[in-house]
C-alpha positions, 0 to 999 in steps of 0.5 A: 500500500502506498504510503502519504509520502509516496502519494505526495510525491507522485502529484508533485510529479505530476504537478511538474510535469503538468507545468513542463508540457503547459509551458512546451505547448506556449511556447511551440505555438508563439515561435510561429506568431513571433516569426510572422510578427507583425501580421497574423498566421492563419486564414481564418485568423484574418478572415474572420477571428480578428475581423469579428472580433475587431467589429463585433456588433456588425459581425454578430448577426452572422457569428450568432448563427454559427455556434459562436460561444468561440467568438463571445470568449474572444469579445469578452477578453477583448473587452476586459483586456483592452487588447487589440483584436489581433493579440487577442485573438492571438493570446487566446489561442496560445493559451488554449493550445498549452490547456490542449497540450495539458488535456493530452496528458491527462489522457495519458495519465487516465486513458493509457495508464501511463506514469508522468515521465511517459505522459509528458513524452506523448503530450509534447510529441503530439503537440508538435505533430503537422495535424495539431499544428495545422489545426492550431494555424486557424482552426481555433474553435476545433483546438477549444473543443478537442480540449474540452473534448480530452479533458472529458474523455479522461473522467468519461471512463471512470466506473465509479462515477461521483456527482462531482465527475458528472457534473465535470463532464456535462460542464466539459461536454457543454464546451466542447458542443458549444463549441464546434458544430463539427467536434461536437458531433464527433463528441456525440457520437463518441458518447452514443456508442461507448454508452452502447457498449459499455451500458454504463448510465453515467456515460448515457446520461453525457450521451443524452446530455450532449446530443439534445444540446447538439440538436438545440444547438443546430435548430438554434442555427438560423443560418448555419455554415456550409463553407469550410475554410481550408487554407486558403481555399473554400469549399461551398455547396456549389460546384466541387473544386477541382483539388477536391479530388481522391488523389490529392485527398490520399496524398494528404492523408499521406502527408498528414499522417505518413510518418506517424502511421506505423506506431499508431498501429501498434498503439491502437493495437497494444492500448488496453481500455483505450476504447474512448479514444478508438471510438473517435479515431474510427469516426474520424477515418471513417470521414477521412475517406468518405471520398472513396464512397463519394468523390465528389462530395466536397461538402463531407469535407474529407481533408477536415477529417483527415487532420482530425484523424492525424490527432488520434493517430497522433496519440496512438503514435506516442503510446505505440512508440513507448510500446517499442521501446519499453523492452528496452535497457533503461538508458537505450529506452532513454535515448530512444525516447529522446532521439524520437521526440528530437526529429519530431519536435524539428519537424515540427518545428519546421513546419511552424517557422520555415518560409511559405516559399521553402517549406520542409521538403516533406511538406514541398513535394506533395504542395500542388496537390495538397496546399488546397487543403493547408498550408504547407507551412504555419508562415502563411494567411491568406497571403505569404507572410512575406507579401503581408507588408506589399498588401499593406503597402497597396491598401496605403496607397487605396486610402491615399488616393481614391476618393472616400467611400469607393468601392474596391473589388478583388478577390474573397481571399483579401476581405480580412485585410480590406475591412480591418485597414481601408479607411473613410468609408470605403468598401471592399466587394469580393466576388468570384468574378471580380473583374466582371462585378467591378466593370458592372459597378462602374457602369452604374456609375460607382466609384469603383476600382479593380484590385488584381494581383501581379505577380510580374510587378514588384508591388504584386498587386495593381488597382484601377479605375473602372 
């Protein structure tokens, strides 16, 4: 029987390395914002977070709608902070991605029955993986709801449930279905089956719980979202793009989780009582490759599945690695466990800082087939973030010489920039047909400009008068 002082001893562990990984998660996800300052990573960061939050009353009606308890915790910050939009749409995000990497280990501690040295290995090595990284780039609402989700996992499986685990979960489960429509979901039907097999109530009443919620949630969504943002691309209920494709969904699925698929094999192989985690990771493979069932079908959105399966595999990987090597003599498991997490944290580290023009040579040689769907590297917005400062440049010069309240139409990709920094009431139109919605304004009359990009200027850009 443990003694008071060998208990003490292990929460002091526990304790430390809870700090360990919070502040490894802090910093891994402020290098990239630091390497691109003074401009945002992320095309729904300047897109849609800062913007929203930058006009929050004009944004609400259409945030409203698309479960937007994200967007009312960054206009909170924003207001009691004082902060600008864009280091608070920043600093909320770090902070959530050290909470997603303390979620980890908790997993690990609760779910995989590791010890504290072990559960901190996996927490820093699936928080430098490209599928967290990708979705920590703009998916800010799916990094709050998978945190949330993590955390309720490890006290969902508890037998012996008491009121205040339960009441920690349906508080736990609120977050995480509040959240994200699409987490949400995956966290409903996580709950539904695991009550099915498992009969226990406590887990059916989360179930019940969360899939009312959901349905109210859904009903509640007077004008939901059918357009997903995919780095830079969107996907809409319209005609299917053209990248959409099974070949480049495959070779994304190789990309995101290639490296990682190996030892995730042996980890979902060699886990005991790890159903909570299955359960999710079969769902999500399930959406991954819902093209070779509908290739066309651009709206299940494959390629958002792929990345959200990269995160199971991500978590399989690291227990599937400590499987390998915990045969091993201490030291050679030590050096092991050390050599591993080194490639991986440079890899990802890569990812996070190399230039958008240069990126790992993993991530380069599959780019035209893949950078649809994400970046290919964290150094990118809806532009370069090198040509952030040439777009910049242009909306100055917009503002110094068109007259106030013209109307500027370019392309949809640029919307975020236009509406945080042209000034005097003028206007920005996006259109897929730009040139087309332009010439029409000016033969009304509108003082309308056309904004195209150049890439044989050095200004990049070019505007003029229709």
């Amino acid at each position: 029987m443990w003694t008071q002082a060998t208990l003490w001893r292990y929460k002091l562990l526990d304790k430390h390395a809870i700090i360990l990984v919070f502040a490894a998660s802090i910093i891994l996800r402020i290098i990239p914002e630091l390497v691109a300052y003074p401009y945002p990573i992320g095309y729904d960061v300047v897109n849609y977070y800062i913007p929203v939050v930058a006009n929050f009353d004009a944004h609400w009606p259409a945030a409203a709608s698309q479960f937007p308890l994200y967007i009312l915790l960054l206009h909170s910050i924003n207001l009691v902070t004082g902060l600008s939009a864009h280091a608070t749409v920043t600093a909320t995000a770090t902070a959530i991605f050290g909470a997603f990497g303390v979620s980890l280990f908790f997993i690990a501690r609760s779910v995989l029955r590791l010890d504290a040295r072990q559960s901190t290995f996996l927490a820093i090595f699936v928080v430098f993986q490209m599928a967290v990284l990708r979705t920590a780039w703009d998916l800010h609402r799916d990094v709050f709801s998978l945190t949330a989700m993590l955390f309720a996992f490890s006290l969902v499986g508890r037998k012996d449930a008491s009121w205040k685990i339960i009441l920690a979960v349906l508080a736990l489960a609120s977050l995480v279905v509040a959240g994200d429509r699409m987490i949400g979901a995956l966290f409903c039907m996580t709950l539904a089956a695991f009550a099915v097999i498992t009969r226990r109530k406590a887990v059916m009443l989360y179930a019940v719980f969360s899939i009312s919620l959901l349905s109210i949630l859904m009903l509640a969504s007077y004008a939901p979202s059918v357009t997903a943002g995919v780095g830079g691309a969107e996907i809409s209920t319209g005609k299917t793009p053209s990248f959409y494709n099974p070949q480049n969904l495959f070779l994304i699925f190789a990309v995101v989780n290639g490296l990682i698929a190996a030892p995730a094999a042996i980890g979902f192989l060699r886990a005991k009582d790890s159903l909570v985690l299955r359960i999710p990771l079969v769902l999500s493979l399930a959406g991954s490759f819902s093209w070779l069932a509908f290739p066309n079908l651009a709206q299940l959105v494959a390629d958002r599945w792929i990345v959200l399966a990269g995160i199971f595999l991500s978590i399989f990987a690291g227990y599937g690695i400590l499987h390998v090597i915990r045969n091993l003599k201490p030291n050679y498991a030590t050096l092991a466990a050390g050599s591993v997490l080194t490639a991986f944290v440079a890899i990802g580290l890569a990812y996070a800082t190399m230039p958008y023009d240069n990126p790992f040579i993993l991530y380069g040689l599959a780019r035209s087939s893949t950078e649809n769907f994400g970046p290919v590297t964290m150094q990118f917005n809806s532009l370069d973030i090198q040509d952030n400062g040439k777009m910049m440049s242009e909306i100055s010069w917009i503002n110094q010489n068109t007259e106030p309240a013209a109307i500027i139409v370019g392309e949809k990709h640029w919307r975020g920039f236009m509406e945080l920094y042209l000034q005097d009431h003028r206007t920005y139109r996006f259109s897929d047909h730009p040139q087309a919605l332009a010439a029409a304004l000016g033969k009304q009359g509108a003082p309308a400009y056309l904004l195209t990009f150049d890439g044989s200027s050095p200004a990049m850009f070019a505007i003029a008068r229709q």
